[in-house]
C-alpha positions as CSV (number, residue, x, y, z in Angstrom):
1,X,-5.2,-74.8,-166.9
2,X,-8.2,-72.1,-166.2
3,X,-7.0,-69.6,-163.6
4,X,-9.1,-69.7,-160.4
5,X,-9.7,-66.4,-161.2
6,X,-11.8,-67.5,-163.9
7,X,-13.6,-69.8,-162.1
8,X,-17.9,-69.0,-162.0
9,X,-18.6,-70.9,-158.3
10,X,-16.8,-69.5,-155.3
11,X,-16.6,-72.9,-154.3
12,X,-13.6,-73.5,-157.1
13,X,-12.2,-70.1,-156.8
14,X,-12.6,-67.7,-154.0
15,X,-12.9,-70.7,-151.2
16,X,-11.5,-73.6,-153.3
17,X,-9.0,-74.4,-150.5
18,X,-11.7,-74.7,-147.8
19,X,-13.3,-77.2,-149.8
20,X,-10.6,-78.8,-151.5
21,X,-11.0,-82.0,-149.1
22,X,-14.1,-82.7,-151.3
23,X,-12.8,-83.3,-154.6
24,X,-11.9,-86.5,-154.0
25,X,-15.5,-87.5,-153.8
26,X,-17.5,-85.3,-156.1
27,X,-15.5,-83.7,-158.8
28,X,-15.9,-85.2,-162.2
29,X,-13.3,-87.6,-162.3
30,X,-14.1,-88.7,-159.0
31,X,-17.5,-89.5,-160.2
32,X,-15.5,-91.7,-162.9
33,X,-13.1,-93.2,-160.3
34,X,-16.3,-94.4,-158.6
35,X,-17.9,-95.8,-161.6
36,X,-14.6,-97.6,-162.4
37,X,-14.8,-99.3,-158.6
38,X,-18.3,-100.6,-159.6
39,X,-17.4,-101.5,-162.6
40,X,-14.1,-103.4,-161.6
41,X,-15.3,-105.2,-158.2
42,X,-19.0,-106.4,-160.2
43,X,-16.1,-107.6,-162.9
44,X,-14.4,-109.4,-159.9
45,X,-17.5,-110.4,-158.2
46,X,-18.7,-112.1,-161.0
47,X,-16.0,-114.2,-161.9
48,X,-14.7,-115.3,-158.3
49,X,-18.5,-115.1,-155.9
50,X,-20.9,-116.0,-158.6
51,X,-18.5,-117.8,-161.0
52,X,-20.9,-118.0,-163.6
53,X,-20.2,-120.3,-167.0
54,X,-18.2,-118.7,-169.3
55,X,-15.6,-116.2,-166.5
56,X,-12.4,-117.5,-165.4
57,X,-11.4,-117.3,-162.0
58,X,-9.6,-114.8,-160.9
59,X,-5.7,-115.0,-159.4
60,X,-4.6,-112.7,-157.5
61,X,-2.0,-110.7,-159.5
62,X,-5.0,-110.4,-162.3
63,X,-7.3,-108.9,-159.7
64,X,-4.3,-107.0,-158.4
65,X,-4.3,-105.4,-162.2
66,X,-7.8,-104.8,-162.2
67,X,-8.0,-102.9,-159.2
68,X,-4.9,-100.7,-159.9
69,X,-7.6,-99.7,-163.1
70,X,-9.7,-97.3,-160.0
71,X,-6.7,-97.3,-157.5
72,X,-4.2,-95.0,-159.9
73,X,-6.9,-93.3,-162.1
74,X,-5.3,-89.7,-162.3
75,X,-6.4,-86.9,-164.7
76,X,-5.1,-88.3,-167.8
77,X,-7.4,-91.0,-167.3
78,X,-10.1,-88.9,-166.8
79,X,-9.1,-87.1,-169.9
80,X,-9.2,-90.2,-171.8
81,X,-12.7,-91.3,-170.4
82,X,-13.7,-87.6,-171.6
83,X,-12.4,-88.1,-175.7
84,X,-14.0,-91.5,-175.5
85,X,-17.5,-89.9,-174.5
86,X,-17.0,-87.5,-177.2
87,X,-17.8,-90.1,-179.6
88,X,-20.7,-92.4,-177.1
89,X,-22.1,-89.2,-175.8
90,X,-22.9,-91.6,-173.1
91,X,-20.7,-91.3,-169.7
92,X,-21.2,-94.3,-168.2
93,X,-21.0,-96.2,-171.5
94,X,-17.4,-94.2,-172.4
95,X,-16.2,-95.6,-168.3
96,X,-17.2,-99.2,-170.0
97,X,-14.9,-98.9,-173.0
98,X,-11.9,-97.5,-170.8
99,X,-12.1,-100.1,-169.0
100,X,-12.1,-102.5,-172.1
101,X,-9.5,-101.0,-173.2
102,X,-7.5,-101.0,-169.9
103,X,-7.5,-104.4,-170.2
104,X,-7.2,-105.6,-174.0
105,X,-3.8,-107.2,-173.5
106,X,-4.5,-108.9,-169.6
107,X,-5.4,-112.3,-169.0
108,X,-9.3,-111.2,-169.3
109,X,-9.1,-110.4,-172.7
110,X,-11.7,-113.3,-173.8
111,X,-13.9,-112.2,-171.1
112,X,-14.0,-108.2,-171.4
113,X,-17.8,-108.9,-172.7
114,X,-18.7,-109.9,-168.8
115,X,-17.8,-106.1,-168.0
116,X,-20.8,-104.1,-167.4
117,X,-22.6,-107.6,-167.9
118,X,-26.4,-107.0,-166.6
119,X,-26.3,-103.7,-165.7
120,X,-27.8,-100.6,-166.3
121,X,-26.3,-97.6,-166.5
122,X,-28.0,-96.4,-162.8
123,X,-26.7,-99.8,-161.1
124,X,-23.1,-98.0,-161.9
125,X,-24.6,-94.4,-160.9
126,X,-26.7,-95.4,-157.7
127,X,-23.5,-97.4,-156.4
128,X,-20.7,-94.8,-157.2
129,X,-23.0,-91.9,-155.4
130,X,-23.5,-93.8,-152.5
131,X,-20.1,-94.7,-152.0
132,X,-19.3,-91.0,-152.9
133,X,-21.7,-89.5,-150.4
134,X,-20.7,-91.9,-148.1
135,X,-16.9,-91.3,-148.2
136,X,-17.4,-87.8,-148.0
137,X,-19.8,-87.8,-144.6
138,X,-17.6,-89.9,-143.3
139,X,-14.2,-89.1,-144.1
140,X,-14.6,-84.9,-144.4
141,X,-18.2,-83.8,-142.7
142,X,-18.8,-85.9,-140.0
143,X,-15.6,-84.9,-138.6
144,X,-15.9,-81.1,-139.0
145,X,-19.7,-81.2,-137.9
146,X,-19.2,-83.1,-134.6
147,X,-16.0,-80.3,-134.2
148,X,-18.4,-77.4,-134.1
149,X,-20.3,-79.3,-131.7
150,X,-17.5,-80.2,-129.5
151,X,-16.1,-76.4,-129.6
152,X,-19.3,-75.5,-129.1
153,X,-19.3,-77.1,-125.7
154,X,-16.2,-76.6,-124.4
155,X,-17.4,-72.6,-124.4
156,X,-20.4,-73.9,-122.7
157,X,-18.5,-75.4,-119.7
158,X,-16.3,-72.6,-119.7
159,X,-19.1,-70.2,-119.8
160,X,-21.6,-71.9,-117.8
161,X,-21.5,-69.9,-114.7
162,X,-21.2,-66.3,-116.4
163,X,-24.7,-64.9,-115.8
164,X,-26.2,-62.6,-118.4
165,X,-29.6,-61.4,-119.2
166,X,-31.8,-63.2,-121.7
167,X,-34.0,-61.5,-124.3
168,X,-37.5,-62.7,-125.0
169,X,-39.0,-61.0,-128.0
170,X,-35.8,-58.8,-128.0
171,X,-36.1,-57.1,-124.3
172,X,-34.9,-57.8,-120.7
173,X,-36.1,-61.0,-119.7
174,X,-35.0,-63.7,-116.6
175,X,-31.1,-64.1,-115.9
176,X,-29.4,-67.1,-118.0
177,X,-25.8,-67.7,-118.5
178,X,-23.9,-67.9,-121.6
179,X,-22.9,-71.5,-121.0
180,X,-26.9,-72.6,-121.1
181,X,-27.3,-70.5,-124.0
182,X,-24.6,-72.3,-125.9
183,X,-25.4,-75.8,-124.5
184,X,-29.0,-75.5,-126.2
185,X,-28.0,-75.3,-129.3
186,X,-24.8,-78.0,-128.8
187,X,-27.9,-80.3,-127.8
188,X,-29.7,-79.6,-130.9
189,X,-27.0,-79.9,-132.9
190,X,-25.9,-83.2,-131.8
191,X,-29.3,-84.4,-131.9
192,X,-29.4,-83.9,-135.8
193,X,-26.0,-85.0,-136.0
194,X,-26.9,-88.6,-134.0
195,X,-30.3,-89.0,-136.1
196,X,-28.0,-88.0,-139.8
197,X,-25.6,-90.2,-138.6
198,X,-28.2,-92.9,-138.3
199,X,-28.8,-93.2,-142.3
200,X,-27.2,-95.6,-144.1
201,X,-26.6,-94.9,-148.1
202,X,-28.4,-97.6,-150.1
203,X,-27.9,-99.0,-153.4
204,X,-29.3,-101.3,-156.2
205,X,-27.7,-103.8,-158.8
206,X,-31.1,-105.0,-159.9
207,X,-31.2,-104.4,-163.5
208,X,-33.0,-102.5,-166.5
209,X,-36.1,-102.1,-164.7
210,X,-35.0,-103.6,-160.8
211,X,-36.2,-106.9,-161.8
212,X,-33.3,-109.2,-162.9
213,X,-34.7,-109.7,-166.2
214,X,-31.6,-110.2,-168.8
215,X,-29.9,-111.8,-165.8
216,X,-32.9,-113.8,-165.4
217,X,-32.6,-115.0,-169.0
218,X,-28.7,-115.3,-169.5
219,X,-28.5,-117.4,-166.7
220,X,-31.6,-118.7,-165.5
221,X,-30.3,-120.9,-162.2
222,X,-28.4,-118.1,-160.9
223,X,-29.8,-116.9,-157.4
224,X,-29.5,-113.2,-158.8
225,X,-31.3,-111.2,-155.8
226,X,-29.1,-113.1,-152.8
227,X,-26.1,-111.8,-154.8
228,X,-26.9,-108.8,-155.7
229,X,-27.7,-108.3,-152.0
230,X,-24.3,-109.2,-151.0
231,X,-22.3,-107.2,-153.7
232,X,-24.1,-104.3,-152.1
233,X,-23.4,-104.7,-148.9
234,X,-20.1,-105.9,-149.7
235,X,-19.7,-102.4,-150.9
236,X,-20.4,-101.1,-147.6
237,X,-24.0,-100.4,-148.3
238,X,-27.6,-101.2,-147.6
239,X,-29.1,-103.0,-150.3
240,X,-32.6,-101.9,-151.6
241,X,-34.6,-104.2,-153.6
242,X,-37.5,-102.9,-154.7
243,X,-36.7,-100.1,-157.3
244,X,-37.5,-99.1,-160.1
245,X,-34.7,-98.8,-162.9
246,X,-32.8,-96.1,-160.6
247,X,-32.6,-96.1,-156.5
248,X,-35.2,-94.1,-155.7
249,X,-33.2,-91.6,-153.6
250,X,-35.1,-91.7,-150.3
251,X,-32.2,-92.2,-148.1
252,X,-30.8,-89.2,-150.0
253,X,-34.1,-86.9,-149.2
254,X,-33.5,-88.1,-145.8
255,X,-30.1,-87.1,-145.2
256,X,-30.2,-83.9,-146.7
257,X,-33.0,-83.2,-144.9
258,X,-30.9,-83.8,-141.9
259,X,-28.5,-81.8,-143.2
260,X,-30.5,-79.3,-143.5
261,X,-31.8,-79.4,-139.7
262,X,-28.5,-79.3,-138.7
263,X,-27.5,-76.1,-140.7
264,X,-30.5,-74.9,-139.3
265,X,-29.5,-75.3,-136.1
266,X,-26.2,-73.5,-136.5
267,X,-27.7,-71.0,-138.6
268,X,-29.8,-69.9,-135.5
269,X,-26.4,-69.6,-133.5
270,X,-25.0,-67.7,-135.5
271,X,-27.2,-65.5,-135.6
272,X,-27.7,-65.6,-131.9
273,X,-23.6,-64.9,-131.5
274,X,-23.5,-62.2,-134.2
275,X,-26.1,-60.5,-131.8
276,X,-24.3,-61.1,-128.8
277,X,-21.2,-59.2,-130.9
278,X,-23.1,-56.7,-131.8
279,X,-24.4,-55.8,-128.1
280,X,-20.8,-56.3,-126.5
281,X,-21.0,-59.5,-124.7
282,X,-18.1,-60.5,-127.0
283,X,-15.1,-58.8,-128.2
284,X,-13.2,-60.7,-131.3
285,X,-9.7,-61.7,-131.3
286,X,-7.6,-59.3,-133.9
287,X,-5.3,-60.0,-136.4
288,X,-2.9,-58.1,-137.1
289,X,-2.9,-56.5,-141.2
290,X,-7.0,-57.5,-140.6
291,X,-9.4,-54.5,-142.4
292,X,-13.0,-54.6,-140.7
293,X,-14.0,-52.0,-143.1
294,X,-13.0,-49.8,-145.9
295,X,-13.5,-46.4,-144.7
296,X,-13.9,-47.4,-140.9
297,X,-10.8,-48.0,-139.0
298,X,-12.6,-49.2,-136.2
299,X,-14.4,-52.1,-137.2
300,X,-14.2,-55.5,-136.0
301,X,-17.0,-56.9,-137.8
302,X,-18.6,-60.6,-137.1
303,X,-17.8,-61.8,-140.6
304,X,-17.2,-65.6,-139.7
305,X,-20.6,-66.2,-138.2
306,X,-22.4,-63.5,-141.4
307,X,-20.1,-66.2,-143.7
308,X,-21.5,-68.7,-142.3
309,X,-24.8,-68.2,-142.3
310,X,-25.1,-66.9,-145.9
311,X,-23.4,-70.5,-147.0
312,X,-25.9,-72.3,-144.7
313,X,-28.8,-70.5,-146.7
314,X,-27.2,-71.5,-150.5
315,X,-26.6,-75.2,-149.2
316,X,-30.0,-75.7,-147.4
317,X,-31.5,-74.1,-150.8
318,X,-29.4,-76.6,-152.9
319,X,-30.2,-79.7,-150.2
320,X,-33.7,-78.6,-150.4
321,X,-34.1,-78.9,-154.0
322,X,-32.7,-82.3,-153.8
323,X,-34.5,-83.7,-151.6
324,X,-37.7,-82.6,-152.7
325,X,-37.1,-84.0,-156.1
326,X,-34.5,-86.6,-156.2
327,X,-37.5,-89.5,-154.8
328,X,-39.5,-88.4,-157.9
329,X,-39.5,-89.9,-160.8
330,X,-41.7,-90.4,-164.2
331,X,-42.8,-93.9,-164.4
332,X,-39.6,-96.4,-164.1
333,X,-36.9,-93.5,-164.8
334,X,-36.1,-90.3,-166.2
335,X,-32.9,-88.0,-166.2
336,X,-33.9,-85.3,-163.9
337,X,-32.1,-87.1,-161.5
338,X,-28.8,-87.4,-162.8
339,X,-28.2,-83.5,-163.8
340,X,-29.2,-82.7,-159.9
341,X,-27.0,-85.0,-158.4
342,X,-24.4,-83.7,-159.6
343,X,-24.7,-80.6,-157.5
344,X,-24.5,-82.9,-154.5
345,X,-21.2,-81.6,-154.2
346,X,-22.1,-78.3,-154.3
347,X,-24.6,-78.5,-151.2
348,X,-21.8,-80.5,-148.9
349,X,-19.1,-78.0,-150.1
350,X,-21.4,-74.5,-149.2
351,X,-22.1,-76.5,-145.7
352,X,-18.4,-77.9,-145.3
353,X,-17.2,-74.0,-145.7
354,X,-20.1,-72.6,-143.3
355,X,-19.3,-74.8,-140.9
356,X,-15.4,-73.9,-140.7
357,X,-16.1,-70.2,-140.6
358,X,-18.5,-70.8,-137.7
359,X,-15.6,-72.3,-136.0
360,X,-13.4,-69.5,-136.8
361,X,-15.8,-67.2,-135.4
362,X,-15.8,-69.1,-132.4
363,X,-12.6,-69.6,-131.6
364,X,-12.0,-65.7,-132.1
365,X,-14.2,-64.9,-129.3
366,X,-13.4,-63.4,-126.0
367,X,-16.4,-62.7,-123.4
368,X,-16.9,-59.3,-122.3
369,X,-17.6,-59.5,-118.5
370,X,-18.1,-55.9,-118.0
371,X,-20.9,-55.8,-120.3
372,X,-23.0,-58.6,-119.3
373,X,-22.5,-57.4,-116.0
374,X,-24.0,-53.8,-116.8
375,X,-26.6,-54.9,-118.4
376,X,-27.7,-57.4,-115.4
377,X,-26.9,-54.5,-112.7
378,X,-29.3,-51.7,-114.4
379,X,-32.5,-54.3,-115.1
380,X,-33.6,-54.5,-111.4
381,X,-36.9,-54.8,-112.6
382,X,-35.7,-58.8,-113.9
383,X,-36.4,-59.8,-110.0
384,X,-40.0,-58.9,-110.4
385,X,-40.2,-62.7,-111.2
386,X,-39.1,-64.4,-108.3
387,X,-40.1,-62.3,-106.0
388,X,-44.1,-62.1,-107.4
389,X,-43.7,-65.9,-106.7
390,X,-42.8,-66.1,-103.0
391,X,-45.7,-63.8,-103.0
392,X,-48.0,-66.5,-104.2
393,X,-46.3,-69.1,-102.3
394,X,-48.0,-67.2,-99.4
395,X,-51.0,-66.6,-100.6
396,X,-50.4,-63.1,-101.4
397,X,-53.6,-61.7,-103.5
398,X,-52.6,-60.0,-107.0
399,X,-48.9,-60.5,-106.4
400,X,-48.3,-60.7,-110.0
401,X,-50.3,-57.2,-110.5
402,X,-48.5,-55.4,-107.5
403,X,-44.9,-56.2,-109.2
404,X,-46.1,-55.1,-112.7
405,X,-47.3,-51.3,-111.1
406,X,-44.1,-51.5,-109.5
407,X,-41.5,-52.6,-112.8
408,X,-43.5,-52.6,-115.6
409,X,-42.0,-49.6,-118.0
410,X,-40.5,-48.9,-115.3
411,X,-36.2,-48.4,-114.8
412,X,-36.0,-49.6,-111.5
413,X,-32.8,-50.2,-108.5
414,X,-31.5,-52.4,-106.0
415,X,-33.0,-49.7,-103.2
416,X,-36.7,-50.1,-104.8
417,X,-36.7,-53.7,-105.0
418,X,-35.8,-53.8,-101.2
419,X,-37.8,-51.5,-100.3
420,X,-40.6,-53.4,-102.0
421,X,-39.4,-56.4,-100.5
422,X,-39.5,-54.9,-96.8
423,X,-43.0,-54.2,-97.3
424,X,-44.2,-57.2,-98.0
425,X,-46.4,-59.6,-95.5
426,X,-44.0,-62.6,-95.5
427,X,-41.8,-64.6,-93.3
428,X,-38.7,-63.0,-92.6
429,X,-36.7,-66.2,-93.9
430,X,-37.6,-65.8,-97.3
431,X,-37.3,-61.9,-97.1
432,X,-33.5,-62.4,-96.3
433,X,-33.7,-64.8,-99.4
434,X,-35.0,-62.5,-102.1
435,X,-33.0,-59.5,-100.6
436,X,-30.0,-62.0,-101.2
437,X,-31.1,-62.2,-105.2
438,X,-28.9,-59.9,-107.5
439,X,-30.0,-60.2,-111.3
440,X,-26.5,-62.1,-111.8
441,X,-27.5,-64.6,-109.2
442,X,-30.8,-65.8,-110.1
443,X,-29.6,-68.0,-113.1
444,X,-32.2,-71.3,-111.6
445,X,-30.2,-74.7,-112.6
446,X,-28.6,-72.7,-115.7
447,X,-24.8,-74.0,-114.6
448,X,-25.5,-77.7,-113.5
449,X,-27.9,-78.1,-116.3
450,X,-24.8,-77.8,-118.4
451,X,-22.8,-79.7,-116.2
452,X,-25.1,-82.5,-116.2
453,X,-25.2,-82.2,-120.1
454,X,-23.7,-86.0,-121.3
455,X,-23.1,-85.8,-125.4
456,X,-22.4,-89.0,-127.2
457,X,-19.6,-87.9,-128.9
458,X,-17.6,-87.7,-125.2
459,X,-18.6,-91.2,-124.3
């Protein structure tokens, strides 16, 4: 066997464990164990649903034996399905023949020709990749995805009353607090992840071209589009009828879209965070042996959320490329499909490991206090806000000129801004009230607008 070592993708060497949860849906002899499950269960469906002339019915031990055919396929199975292709160069065709010859001393024997019977090779490869992408969302993302978001709000709450200045086009700018900060993006997160989640993987068993016609002609009484329907959706899927001779990947463009969204989302944390490292507002829990950097001792460098974000860029490219061109197609069908699906994987596993290394990163963090707090306690000059608008609450003329001669370019101090204050032709209630404000205290609804934050995935 190949050393990882050896391996070209990072996704099978350098971060194969991170990933490894994925294998089971889109290596290659996944791919084969799905095609085996179509295969088997249309085999099945036919005999014992449909029970058209010429099948047998089906006992249980027999379909017992058919279905151990997908339920123990290991790699010398795969191996085999591999030497048989050698000779069909035709992979769906060489799953066919293993399958034939699975079963060349069973009960089924006279009735091996009804494997396979009707299809095309694309009602085998639509059904295995939606069952594929399905398992893996499912079973492996959807889990990991709605865990950032969950972590991510948990530091929300925790941080939602620690005030700290915001940035608007990278300078001092109204109070926030951390917790709001994070909650945005845990909203728009979990607003990609509810609409992804939303999109239902749909398949076809339609035929040559999508209209039934050998079916059509082998068996002419057959009600061949009611049972197609309901081998679909007995697969767990939505059922699309009106294709060509392939699915025409819509719901695919659709989900990785959302995908992509989603990684978008994060991606903009990250980046966020990695500033907020970078300016102090959070140290990084060490670990011990840990190097930050070759020839600098003291580094602690934000390499989760830089990890992260560089694998949110590869799968977004990869997602990108698929759903731009997976719903095009030449006339009824060409191929270009099938070579690019099977870099499906490849965009899941680049978000799957992103998405880990963000939560890392976040669980690494510890909030520096004192330097939120500086920053908040030398930008007197953030009050020019609230205080300009009690000014126009009382019809005070050019209030919003007379704070920017006061603050604008200006490094100004609690004694100024109360000074300023004093002067001012106002009632005395609300003088008491702005001399009250302290950059760290005028954070608006920032802390119960996170409190009052309800996300699905709590309900």
């Amino acid at each position: 066997m190949r050393d990882p070592l050896d391996n070209i993708s990072p996704l099978d060497g350098r971060y194969g464990q991170k990933v490894d949860e994925l294998r089971q849906y889109f290596s290659e002899a996944s791919l084969m164990k799905h095609r085996l499950i179509v295969e088997v269960e249309w085999f099945i469906f036919l005999c014992n649903t449909v029970k058209l002339d010429g099948t047998l019915v089906l006992k249980s031990p027999l379909i017992k034996e058919l279905r151990s055919i997908y339920e123990y396929f290991d790699l010398v199975d795969a191996k085999r399905v591999k030497e048989i292709e050698k000779i069909t160069n035709h992979d769906v065709k060489a799953i066919e023949y293993f399958m034939k010859e699975k079963l060349k001393d069973s009960a089924t024997t006279s009735y091996l020709e009804f494997i396979h019977f009707g299809c095309t090779s694309e009602d085998i490869n639509n059904l295995s990749y939606a069952l594929m992408l399905k398992g893996a969302m499912e079973k492996v993302m959807f889990p990991v995805m709605t865990g950032a978001v969950e972590f991510g709000f948990e530091l929300a709450k925790k941080y939602k009353n620690v005030a700290m200045m915001s940035r608007t086009h990278g300078q001092p700018a109204t109070p926030t607090t951390m917790g709001k900060e994070l909650v945005n993006f845990v909203a728009r997160m979990e607003r990609q992840l509810a609409g992804l989640m939303q999109i239902k993987p749909m398949g076809k068993m339609n035929g040559a071209v999508g209209n039934f016609n050998a079916h059509l002609v082998a068996y002419p009484k057959v009600k061949w589009a009611e049972l197609s329907t309901t081998f679909v959706q007995d697969l767990g899927l939505e059922v699309n009828m009106y294709t060509t001779q392939i699915e025409p990947h819509d719901y695919d463009a659709e989900m990785f879209d959302a995908i992509r969204r989603f990684n978008t989302v994060l991606l903009d944390m990250n980046r966020d965070i990695w500033s907020y490292v970078s300016i102090g507002y959070f140290k990084q829990q060490l670990k011990e042996g840990e190097v930050g950097s070759s020839t600098m001792p003291h580094k602690v460098n934000p390499i989760d959320f830089e990890n992260s974000e560089g694998n949110l860029g590869l799968a977004n490219a990869i997602l990108g490329h698929l759903s731009e061109k997976l719903p095009l197609s030449r006339w009824q069908r060409d191929l270009t499909d099938s070579t690019v699906m099977r870099n499906i994987g490849s965009a899941l596993a680049y978000s799957l490991l992103a998405y880990k290394n963000c939560i890392q990163g976040l669980h690494k963090l510890e909030l520096n206090n004192e330097a939120l707090d500086e920053d908040l306690n030398v930008n007197w000059e953030l009050l020019a806000e609230p205080i300009q608008m009690v000014m126009r609450k009382h019809g005070v003329k050019n209030a919003y000129e007379h704070l920017k001669a006061l603050t604008r370019g200006k490094s100004v101090n609690k004694k100024i801004v109360h000074k300023f204050i004093d002067g001012l032709d106002i009632p005395a209630d609300d003088k008491k009230r702005l001399k009250s404000l302290t950059p760290s205290k005028y954070i608006g609804l920032a802390a119960i607008l996170v409190d009052s934050y309800n996300p699905d995935f709590l309900k």
